[in-house]
MDTraj code that builds the backbone (N, CA, C; nanometers):
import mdtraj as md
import numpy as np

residues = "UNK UNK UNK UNK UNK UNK UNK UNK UNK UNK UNK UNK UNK UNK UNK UNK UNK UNK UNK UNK UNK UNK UNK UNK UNK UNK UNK UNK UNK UNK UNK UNK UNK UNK UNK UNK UNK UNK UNK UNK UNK UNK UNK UNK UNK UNK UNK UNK UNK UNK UNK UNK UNK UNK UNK UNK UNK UNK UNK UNK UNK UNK UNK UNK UNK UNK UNK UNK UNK UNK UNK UNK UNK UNK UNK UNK UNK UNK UNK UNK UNK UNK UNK UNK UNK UNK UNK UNK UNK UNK UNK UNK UNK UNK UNK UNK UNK UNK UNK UNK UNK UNK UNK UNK UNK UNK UNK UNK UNK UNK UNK UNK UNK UNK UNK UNK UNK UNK UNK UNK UNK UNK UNK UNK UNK UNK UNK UNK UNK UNK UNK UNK UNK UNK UNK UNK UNK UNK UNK UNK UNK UNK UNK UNK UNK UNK UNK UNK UNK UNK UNK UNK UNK UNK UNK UNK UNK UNK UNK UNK UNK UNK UNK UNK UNK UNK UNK UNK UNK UNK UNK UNK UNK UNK UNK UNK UNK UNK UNK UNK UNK UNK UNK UNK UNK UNK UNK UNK UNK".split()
xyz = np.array([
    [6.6092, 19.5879, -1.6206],
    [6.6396, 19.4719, -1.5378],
    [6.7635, 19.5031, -1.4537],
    [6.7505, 19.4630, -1.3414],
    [6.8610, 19.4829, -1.2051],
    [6.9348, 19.3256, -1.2303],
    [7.0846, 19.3386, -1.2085],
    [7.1540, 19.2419, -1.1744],
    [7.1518, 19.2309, -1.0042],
    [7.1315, 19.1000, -0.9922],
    [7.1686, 19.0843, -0.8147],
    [7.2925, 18.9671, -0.7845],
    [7.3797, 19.0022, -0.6974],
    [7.4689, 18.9253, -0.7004],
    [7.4563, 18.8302, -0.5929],
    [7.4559, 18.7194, -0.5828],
    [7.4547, 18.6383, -0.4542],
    [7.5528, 18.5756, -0.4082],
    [7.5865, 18.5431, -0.2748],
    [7.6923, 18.4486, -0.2445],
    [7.6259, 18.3231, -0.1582],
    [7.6554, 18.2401, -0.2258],
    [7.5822, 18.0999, -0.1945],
    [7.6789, 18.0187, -0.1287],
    [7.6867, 17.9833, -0.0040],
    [7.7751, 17.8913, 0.0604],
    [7.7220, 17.8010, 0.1514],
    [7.7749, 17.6520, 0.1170],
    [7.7020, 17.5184, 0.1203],
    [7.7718, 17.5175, 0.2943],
    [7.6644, 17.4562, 0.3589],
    [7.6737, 17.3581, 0.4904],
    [7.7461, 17.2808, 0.4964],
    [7.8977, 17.2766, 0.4743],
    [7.9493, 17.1734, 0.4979],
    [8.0709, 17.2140, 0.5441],
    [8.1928, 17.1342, 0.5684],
    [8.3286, 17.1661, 0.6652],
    [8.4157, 17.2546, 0.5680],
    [8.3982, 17.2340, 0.4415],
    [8.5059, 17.3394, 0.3556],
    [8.4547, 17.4234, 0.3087],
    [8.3681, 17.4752, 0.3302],
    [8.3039, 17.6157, 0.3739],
    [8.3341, 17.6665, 0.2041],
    [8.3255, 17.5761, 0.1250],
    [8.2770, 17.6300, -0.0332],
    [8.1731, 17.7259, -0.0042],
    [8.2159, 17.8669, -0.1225],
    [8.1210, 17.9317, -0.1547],
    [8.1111, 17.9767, -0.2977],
    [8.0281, 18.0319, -0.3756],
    [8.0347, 18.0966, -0.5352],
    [7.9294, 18.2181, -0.5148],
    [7.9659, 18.3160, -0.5728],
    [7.9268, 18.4066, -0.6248],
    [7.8306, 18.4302, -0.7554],
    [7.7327, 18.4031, -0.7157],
    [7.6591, 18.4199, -0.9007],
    [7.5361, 18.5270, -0.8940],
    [7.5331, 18.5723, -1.0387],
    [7.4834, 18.6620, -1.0760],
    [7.3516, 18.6377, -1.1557],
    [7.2276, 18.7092, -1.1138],
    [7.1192, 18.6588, -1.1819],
    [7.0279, 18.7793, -1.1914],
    [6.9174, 18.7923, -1.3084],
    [6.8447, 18.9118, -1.3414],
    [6.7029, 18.9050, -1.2446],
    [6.6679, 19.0079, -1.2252],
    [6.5564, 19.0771, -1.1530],
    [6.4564, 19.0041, -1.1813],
    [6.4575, 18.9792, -1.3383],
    [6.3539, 18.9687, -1.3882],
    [6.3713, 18.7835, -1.4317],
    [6.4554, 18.6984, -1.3868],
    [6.4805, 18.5997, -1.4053],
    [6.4066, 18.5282, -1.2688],
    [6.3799, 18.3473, -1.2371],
    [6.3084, 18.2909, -1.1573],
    [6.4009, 18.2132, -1.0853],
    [6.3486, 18.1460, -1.0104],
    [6.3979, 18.1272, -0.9044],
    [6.4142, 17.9587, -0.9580],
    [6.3951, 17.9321, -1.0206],
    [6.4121, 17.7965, -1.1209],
    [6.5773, 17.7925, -1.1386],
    [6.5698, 17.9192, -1.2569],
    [6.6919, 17.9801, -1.3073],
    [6.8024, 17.9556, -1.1914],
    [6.7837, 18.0447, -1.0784],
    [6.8855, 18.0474, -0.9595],
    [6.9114, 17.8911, -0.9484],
    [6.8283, 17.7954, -0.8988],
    [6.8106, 17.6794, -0.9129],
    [6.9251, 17.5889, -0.9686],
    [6.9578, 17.6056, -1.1002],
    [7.0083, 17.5383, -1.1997],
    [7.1875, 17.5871, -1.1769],
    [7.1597, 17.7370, -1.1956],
    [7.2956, 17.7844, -1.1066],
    [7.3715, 17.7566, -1.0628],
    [7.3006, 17.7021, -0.9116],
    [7.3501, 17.6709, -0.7418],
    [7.3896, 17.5369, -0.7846],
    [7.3028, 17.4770, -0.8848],
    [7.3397, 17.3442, -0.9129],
    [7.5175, 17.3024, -0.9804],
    [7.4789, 17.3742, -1.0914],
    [7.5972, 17.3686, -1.1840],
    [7.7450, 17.4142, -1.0877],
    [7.7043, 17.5468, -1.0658],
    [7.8087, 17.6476, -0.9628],
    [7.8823, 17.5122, -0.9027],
    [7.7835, 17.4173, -0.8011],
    [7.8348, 17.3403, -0.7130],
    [7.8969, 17.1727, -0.7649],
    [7.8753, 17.1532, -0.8739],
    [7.8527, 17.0481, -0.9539],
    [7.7754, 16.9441, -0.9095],
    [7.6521, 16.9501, -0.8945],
    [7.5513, 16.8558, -0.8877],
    [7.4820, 16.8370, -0.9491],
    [7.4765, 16.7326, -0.9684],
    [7.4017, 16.7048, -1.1641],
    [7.2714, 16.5860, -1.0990],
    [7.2473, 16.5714, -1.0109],
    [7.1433, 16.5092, -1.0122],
    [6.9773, 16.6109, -1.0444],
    [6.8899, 16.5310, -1.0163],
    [6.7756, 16.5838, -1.0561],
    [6.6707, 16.5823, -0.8732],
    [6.7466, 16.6125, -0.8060],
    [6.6588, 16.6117, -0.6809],
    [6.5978, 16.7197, -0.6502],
    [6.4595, 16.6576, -0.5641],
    [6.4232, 16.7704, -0.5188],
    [6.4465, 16.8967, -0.4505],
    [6.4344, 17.0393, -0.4635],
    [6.4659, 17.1401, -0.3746],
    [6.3435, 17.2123, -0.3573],
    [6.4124, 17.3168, -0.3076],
    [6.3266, 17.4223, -0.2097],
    [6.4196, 17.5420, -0.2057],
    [6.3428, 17.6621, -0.2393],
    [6.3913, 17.7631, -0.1409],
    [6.3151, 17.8142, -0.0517],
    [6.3559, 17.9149, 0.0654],
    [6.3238, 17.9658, 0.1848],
    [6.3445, 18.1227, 0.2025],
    [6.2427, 18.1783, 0.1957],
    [6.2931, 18.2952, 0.1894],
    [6.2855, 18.3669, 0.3622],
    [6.4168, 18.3976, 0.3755],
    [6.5023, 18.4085, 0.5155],
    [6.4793, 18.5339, 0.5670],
    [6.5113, 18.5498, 0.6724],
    [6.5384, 18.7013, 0.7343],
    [6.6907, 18.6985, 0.8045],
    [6.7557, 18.8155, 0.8516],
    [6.9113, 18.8262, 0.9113],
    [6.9225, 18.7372, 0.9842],
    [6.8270, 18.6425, 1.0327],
    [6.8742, 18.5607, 1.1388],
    [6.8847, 18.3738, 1.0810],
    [6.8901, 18.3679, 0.9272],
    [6.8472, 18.2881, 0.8637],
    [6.7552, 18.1996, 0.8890],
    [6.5955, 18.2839, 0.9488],
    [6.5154, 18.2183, 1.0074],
    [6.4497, 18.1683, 0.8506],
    [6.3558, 18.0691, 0.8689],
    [6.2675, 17.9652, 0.7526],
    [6.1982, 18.0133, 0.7205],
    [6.1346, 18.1068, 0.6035],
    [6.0080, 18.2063, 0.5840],
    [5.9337, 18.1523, 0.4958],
    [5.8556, 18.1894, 0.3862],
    [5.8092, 18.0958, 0.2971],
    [5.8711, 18.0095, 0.1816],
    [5.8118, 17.9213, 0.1747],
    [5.8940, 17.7932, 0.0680],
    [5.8250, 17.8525, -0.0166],
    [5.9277, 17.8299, -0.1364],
    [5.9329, 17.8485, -0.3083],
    [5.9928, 17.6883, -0.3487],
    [5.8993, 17.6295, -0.3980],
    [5.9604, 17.4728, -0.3637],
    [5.9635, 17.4345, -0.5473],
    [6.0743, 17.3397, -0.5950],
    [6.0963, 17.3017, -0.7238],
    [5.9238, 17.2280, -0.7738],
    [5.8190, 17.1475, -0.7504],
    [5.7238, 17.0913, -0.7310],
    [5.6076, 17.1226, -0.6447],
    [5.5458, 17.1028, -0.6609],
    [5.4108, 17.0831, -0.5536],
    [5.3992, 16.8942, -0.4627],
    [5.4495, 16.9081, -0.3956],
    [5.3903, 16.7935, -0.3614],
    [5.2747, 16.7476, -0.2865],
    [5.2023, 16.8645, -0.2967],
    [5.0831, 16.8485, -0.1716],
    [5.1140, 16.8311, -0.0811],
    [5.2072, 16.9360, 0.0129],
    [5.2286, 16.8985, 0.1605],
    [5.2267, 17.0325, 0.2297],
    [5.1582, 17.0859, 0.1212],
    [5.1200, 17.2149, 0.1943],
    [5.0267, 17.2306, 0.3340],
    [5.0732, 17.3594, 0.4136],
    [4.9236, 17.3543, 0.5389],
    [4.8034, 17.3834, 0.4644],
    [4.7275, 17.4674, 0.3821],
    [4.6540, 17.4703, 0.3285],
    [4.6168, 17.4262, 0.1661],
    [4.5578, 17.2573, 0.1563],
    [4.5763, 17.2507, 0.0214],
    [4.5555, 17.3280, -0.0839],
    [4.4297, 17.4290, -0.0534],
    [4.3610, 17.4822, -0.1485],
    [4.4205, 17.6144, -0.2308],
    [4.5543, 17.6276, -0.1662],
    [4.6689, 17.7241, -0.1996],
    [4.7930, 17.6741, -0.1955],
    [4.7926, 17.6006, -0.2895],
    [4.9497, 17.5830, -0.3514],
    [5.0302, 17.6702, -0.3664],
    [5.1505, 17.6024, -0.3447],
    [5.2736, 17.7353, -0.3354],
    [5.2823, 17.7363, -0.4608],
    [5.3714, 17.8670, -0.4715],
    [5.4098, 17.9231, -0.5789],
    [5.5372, 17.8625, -0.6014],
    [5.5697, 17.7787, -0.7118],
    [5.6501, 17.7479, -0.8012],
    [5.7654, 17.8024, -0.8085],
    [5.9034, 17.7513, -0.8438],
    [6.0392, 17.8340, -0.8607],
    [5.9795, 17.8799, -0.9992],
    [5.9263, 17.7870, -1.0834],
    [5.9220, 17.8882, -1.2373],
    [5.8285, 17.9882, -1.2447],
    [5.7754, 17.9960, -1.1418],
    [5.6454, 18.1145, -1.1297],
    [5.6650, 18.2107, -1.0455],
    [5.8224, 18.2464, -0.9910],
    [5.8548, 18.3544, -0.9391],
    [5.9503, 18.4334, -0.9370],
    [5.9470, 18.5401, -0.9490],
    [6.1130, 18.5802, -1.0266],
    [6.1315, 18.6105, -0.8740],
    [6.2937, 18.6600, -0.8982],
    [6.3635, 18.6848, -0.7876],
    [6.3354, 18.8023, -0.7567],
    [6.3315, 18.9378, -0.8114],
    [6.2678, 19.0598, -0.7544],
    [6.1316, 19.0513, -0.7120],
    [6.0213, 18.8984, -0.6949],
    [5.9254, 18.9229, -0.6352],
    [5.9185, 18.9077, -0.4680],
    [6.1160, 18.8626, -0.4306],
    [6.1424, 18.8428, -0.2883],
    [6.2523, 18.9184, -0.2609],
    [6.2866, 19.0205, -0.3337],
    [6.4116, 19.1204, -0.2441],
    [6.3396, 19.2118, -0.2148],
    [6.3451, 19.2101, -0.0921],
    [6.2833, 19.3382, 0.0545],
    [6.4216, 19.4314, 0.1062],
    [6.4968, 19.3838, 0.1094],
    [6.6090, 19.4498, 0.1418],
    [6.7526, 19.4419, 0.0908],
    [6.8378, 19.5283, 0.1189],
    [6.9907, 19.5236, 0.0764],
    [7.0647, 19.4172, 0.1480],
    [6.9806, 19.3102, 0.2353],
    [7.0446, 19.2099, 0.2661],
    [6.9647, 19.0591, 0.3008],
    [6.9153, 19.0895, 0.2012],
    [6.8149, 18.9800, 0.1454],
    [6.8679, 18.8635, 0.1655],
    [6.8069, 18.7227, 0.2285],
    [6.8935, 18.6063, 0.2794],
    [6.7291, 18.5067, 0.1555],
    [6.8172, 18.3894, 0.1180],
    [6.7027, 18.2691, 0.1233],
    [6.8090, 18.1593, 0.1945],
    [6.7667, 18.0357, 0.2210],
    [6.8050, 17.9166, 0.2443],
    [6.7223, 17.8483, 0.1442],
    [6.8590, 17.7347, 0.0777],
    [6.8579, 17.6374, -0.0538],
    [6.8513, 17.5374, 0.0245],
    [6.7859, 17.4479, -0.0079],
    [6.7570, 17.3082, 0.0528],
    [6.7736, 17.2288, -0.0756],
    [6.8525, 17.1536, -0.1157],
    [6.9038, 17.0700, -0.2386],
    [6.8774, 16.9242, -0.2007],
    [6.8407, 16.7887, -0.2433],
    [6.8140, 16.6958, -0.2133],
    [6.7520, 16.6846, -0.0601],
    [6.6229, 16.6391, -0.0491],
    [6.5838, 16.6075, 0.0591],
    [6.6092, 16.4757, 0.1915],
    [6.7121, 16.3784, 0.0884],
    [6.7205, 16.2721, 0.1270],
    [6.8779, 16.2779, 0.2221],
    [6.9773, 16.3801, 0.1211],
    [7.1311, 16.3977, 0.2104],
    [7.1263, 16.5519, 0.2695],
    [7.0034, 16.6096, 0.2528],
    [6.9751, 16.7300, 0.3141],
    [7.0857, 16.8518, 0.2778],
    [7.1340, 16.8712, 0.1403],
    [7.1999, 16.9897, 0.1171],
    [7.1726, 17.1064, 0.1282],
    [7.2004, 17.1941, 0.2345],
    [7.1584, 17.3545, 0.2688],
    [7.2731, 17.4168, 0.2134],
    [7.2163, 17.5138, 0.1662],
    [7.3436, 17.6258, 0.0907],
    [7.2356, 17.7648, 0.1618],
    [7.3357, 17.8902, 0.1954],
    [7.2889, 17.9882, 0.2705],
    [7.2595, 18.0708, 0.1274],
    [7.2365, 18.1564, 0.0850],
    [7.1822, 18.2313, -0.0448],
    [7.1658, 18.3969, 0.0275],
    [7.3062, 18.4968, 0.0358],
    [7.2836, 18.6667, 0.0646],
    [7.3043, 18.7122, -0.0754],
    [7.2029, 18.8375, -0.0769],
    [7.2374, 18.9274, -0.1420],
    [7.3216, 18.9698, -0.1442],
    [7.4878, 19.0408, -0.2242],
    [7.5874, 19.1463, -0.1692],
    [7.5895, 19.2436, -0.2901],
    [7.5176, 19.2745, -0.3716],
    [7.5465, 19.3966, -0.4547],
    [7.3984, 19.3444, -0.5763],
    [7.3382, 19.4758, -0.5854],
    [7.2560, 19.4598, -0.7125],
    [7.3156, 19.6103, -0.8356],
    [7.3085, 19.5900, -0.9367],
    [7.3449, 19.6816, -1.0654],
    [7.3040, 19.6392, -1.1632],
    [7.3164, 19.7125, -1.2618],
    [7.3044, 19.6941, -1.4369],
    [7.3752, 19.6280, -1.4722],
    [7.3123, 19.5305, -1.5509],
    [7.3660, 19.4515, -1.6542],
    [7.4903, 19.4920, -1.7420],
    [7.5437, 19.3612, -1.7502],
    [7.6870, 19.3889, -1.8370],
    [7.6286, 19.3786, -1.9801],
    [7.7052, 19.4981, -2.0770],
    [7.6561, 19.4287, -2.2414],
    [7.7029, 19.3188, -2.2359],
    [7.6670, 19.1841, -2.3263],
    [7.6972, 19.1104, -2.3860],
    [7.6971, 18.9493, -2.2801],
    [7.6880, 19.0002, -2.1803],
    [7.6504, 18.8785, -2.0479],
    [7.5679, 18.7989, -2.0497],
    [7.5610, 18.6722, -2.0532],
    [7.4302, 18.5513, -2.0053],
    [7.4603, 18.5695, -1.8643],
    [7.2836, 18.5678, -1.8296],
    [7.3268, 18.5531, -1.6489],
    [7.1596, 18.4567, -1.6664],
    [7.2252, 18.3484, -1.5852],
    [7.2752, 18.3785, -1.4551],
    [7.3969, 18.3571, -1.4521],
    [7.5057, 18.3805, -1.3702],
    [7.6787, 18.3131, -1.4460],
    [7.7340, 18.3190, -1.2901],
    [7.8380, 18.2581, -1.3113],
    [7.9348, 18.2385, -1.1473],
    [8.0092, 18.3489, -1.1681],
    [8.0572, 18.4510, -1.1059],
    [8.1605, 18.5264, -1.1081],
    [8.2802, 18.5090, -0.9703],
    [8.2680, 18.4189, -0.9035],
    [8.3879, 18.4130, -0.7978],
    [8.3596, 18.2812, -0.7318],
    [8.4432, 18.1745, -0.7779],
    [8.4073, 18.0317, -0.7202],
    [8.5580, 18.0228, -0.5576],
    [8.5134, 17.9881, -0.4435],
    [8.6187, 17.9549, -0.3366],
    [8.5718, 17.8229, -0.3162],
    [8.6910, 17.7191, -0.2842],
    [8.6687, 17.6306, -0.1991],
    [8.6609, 17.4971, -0.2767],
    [8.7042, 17.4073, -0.2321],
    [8.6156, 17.2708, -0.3616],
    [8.4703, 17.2288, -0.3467],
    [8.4265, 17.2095, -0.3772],
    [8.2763, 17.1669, -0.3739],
    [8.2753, 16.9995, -0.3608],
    [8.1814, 17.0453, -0.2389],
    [8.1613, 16.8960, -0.1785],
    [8.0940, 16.7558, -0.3089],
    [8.1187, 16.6290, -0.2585],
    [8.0774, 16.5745, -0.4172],
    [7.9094, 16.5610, -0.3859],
    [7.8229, 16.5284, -0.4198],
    [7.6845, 16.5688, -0.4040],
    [7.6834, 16.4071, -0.3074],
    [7.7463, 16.3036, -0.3470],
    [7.6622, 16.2134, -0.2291],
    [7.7610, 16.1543, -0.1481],
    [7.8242, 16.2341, -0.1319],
    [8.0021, 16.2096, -0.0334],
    [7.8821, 16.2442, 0.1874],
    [7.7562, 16.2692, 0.1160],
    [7.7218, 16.2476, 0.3234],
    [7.6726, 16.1615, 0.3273],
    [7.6728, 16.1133, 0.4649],
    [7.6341, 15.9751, 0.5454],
    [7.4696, 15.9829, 0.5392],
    [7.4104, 15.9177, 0.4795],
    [7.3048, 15.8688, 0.5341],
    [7.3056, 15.8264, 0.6863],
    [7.1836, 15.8368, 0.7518],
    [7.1519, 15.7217, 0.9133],
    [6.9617, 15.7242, 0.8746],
    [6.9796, 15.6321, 0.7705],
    [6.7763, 15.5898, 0.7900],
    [6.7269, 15.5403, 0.8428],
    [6.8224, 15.5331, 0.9965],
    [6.7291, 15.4506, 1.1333],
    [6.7144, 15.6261, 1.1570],
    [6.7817, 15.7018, 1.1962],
    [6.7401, 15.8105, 1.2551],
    [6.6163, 15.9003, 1.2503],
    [6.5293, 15.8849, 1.3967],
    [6.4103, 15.9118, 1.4132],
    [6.3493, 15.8268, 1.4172],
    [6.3629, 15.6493, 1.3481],
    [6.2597, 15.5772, 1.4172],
    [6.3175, 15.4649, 1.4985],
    [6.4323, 15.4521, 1.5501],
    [6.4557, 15.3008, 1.6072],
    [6.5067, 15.4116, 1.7665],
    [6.4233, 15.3529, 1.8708],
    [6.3869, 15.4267, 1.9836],
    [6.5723, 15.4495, 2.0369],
    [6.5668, 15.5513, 2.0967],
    [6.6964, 15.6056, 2.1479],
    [6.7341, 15.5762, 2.3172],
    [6.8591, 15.5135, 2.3386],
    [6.8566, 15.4449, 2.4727],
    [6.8657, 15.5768, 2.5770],
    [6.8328, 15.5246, 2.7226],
    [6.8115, 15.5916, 2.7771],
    [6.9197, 15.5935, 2.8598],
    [7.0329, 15.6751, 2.8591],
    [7.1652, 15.7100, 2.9466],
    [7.1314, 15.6629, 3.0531],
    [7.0241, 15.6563, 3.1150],
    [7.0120, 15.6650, 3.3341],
    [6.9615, 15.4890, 3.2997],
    [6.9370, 15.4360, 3.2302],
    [6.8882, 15.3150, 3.2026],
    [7.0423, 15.2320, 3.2579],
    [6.9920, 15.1690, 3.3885],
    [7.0683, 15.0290, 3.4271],
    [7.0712, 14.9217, 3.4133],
    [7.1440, 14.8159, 3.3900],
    [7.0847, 14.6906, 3.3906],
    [7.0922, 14.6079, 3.5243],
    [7.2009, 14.7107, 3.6296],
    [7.1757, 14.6346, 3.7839],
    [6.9923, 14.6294, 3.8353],
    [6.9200, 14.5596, 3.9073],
    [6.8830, 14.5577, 3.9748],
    [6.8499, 14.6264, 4.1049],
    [6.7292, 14.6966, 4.1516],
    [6.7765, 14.7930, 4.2828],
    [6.7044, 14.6740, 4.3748],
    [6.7915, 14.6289, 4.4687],
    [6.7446, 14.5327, 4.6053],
    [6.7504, 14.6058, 4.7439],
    [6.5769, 14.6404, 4.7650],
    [6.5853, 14.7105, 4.9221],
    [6.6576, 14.6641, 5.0218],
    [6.7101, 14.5204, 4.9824],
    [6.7238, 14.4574, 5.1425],
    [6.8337, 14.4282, 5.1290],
    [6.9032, 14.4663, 5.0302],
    [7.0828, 14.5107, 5.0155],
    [7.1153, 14.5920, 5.1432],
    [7.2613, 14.5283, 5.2019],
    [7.2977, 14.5814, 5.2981],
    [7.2312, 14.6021, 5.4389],
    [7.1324, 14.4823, 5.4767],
    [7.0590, 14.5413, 5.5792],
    [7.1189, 14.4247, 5.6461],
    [7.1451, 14.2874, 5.5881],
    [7.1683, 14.1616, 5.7059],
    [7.2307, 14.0758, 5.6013],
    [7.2349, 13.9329, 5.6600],
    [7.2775, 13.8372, 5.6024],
    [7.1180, 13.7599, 5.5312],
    [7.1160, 13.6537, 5.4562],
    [7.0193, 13.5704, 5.4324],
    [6.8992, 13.5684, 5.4762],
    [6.9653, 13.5238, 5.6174],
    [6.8092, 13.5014, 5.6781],
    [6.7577, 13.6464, 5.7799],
    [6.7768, 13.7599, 5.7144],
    [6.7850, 13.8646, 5.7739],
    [6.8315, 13.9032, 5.8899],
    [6.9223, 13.8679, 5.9229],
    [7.0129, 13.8694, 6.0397],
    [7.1431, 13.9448, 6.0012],
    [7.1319, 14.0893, 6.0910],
    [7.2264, 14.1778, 6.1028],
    [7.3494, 14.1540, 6.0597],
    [7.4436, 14.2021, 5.9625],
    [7.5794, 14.1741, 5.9297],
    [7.6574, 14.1724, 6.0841],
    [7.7445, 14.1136, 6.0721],
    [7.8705, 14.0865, 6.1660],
    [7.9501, 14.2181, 6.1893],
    [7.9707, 14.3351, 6.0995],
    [8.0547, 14.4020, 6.0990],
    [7.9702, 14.5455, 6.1651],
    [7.8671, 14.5236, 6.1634],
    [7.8095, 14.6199, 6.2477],
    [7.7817, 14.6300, 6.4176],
    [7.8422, 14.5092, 6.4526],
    [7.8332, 14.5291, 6.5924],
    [7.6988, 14.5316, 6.6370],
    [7.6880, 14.5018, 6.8039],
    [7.5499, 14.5024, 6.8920],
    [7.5705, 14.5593, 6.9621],
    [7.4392, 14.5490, 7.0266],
    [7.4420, 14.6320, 7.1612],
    [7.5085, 14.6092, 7.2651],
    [7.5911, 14.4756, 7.2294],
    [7.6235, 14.4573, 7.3482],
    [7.7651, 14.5703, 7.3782],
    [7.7515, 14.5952, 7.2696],
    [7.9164, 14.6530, 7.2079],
    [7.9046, 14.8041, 7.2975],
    [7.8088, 14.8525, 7.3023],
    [7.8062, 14.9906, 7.3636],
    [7.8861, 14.9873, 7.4919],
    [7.9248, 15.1278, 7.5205],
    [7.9718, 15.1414, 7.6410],
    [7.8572, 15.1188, 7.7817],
    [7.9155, 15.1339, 7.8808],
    [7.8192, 15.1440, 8.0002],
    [7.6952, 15.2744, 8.0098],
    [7.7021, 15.3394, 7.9521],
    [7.6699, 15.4461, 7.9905],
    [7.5297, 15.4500, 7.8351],
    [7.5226, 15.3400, 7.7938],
    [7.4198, 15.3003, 7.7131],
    [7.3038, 15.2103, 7.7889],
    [7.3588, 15.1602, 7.8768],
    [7.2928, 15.0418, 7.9164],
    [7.1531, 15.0994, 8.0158],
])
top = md.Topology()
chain = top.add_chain()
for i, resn in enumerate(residues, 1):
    res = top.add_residue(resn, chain, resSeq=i)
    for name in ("N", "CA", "C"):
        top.add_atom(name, md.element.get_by_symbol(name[0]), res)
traj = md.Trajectory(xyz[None], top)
């Protein structure tokens, strides 16, 4: 069994991160519980992982549940407890994205930075380097209008446009301040 070390650092302004350590041959459940503890979030919400490329693009979900919201029902994803973590390291810089509660949307970034042999006498998965305080799990703002209560439209006026603004008085008769013909010089006439 390979140790892999990860550095997991949450989406948020104090740029908390932890370091934890987990076996080859351990699941992605396991990591799971980790990221949890590591960060102190003790609720029971739903997650997801994402297994990423260098550009922390969205690759396939490894999701805590099935909820049937797959594109193809007839192939359910594969389970965090039904996949170890060496069935997704491709490279020496292996990325996932953690998606932690779906409702306050917790993203934590998940790199590889070192894999080795096991320590004698070690439980892993374990934290080995905590920075930063950790955000409290429901310290973000909800907005559960956002996305359905329609969004105003900046160029939206409430003046009125009147064609016949500025052309005369009332009874359509030329403003005063524009002068007539009579006004021209001779050389109009």
């Amino acid at each position: 069994m390979r140790i892999y070390r990860f550095r997991v650092l949450v989406d948020h302004p104090n740029e908390a991160f932890r370091d934890i350590e987990v076996g080859s041959e351990q699941n992605f459940l396991d990591l799971h519980h980790a990221i949890k503890q590591a960060f102190g979030f003790a609720g029971e919400e739903m997650a997801s992982f994402y297994v990423s490329d260098e550009e922390w693009g969205k690759g396939p979900e490894i999701p805590l549940a099935d909820l049937g919201f797959g594109e193809e029902p007839e192939t359910p994803p594969a389970l965090m407890e039904d996949v170890f973590i060496s069935d997704h390291i491709r490279s020496t810089k292996q990325r996932f994205i953690y998606v932690y509660d779906f409702l306050y949307m917790w993203l934590f970034m998940v790199e590889l930075i070192g894999a080795f042999d096991p320590e004698e006498k070690a439980t892993y998965p374990r934290v080995v380097l905590a920075m930063g305080a950790s955000p409290d799990e429901h310290s973000k703002e909800i907005d559960l209008s956002e996305g359905i209560l329609e969004e105003e439209d900046p160029y939206a006026s409430e003046e009125v446009y009147d064609p016949d603004e500025g052309l005369g008085d009332e009874d359509g008769h030329p403003d005063d301040d524009h002068g007539s013909i009579d006004d021209l010089g001779e050389e109009y006439h």
